[in-house]
C-alpha positions as CSV (number, residue, x, y, z in Angstrom):
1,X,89.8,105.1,96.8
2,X,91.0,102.7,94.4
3,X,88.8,101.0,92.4
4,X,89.6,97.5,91.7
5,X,88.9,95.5,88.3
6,X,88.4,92.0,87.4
7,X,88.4,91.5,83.5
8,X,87.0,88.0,82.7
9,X,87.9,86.5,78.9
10,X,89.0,83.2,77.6
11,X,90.8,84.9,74.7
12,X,94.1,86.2,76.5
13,X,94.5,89.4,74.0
14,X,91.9,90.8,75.1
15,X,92.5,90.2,78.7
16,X,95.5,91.5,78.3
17,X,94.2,94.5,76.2
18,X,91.9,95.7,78.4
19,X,93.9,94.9,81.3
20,X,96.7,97.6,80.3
21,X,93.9,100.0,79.8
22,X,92.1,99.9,82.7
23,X,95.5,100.0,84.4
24,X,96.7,103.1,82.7
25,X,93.4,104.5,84.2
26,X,94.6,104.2,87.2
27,X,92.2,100.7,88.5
28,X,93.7,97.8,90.6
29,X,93.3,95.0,88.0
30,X,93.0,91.4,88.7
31,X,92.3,89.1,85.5
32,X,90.6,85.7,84.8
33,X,90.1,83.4,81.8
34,X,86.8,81.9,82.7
35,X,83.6,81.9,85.3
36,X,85.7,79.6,87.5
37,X,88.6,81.2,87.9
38,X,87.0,84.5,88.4
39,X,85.2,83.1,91.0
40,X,88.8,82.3,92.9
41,X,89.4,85.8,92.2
42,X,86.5,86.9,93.6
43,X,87.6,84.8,97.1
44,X,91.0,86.5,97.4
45,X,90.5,89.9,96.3
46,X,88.0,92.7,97.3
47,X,86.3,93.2,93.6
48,X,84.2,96.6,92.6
49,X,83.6,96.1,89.5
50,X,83.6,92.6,86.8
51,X,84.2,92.6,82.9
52,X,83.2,89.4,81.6
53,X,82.5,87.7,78.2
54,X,79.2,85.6,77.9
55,X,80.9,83.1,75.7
56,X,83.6,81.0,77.6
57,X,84.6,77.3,78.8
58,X,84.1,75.8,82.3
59,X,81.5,78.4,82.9
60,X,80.4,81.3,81.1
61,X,79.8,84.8,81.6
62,X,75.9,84.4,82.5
63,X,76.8,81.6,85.5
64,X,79.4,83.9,86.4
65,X,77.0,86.5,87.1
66,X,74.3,84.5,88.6
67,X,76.8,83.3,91.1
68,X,77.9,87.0,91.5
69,X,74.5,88.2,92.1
70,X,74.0,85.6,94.8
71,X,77.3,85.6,96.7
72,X,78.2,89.2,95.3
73,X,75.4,91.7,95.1
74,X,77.2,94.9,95.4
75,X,79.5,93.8,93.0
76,X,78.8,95.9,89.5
77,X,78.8,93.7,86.2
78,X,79.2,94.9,82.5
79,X,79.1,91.9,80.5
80,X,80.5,91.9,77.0
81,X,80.1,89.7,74.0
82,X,80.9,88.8,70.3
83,X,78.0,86.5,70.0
84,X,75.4,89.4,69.6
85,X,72.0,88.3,70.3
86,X,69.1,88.8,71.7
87,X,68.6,86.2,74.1
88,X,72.5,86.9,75.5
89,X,71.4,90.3,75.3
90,X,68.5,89.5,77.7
91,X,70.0,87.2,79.7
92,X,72.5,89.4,80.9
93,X,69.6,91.8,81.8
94,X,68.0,89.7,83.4
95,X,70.6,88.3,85.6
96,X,71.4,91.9,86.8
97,X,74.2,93.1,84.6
98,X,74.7,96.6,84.3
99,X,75.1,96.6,80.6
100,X,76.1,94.3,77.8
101,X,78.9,96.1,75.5
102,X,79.4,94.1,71.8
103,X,82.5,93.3,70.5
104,X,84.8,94.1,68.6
105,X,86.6,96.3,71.6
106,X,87.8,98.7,68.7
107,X,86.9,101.5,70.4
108,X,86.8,101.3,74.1
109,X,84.1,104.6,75.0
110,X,81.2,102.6,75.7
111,X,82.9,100.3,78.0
112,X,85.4,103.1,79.5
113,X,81.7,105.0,80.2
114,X,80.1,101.7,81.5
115,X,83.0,101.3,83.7
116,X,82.7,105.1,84.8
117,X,79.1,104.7,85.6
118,X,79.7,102.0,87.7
119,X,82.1,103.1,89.6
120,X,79.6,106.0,90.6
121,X,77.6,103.7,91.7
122,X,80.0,101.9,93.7
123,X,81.2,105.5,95.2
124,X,77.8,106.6,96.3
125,X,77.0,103.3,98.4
126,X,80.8,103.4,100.1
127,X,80.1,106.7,101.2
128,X,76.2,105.5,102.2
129,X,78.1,102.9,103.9
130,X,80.5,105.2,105.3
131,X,77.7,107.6,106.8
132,X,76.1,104.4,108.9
133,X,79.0,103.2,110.2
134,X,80.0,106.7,111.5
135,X,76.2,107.4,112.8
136,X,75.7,106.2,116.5
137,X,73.5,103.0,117.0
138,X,70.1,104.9,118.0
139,X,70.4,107.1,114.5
140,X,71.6,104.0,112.3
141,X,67.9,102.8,113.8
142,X,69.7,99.6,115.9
């Protein structure tokens, strides 16, 4: 299975930085430079996983993830930020993220780890999923 990406930034080098990573790593990337245009991402493409900033136009990262949550749930979110503080810190908790990573992006092991976690996570409820779906109705309790 591959995993597919959406890597959410309003400053384009990192986009584009991360992007190329993730790629090399062997994800399905899709990118976007704000809340809004992630969420047409979101309607065209089947997302695992969402990297998004906190601080961006039109919409930032904490809408983005509220909307997520709602519309979205199995979706996995790791938020990242170059505005560290406590209350973005929180927010993100609070909303549901699975972690908040801090820039600067120098070196990308917490967020290559935070993206490996998640995917596990995302693995073990397709194969949950998988296991219904092949059960027959009286098992799956229908």
């Amino acid at each position: 299975m591959k995993v597919s990406l959406l890597i959410v930034d309003d400053e384009i080098k990192i986009t584009q930085m991360l992007q190329r990573h993730f790629q090399f790593l062997g994800f399905d990337v899709h990118i976007a430079s704000d809340g809004i245009e992630a969420l047409k991402v979101l309607e065209q493409h089947h997302i695992h996983i969402v990297v998004s900033d906190i601080m961006m136009p039109n919409m930032n990262g904490v809408q983005l993830l509220a909307e997520i949550r709602e519309h979205y749930p199995m979706i996995q979110v790791i938020m990242i930020t170059g505005y560290v503080t406590i209350n973005n810190a929180l927010s993100t908790m609070r909303e549901g993220a699975r972690t908040c990573i801090f820039k600067p992006l120098e070196d990308l092991t917490l967020l290559e780890d935070a993206v490996n976690n998640a995917v596990k996570h995302v693995k073990q409820w397709i194969d949950i999923l998988d296991e219904l779906r092949a059960m027959k109705p009286q098992e799956a309790g229908v």
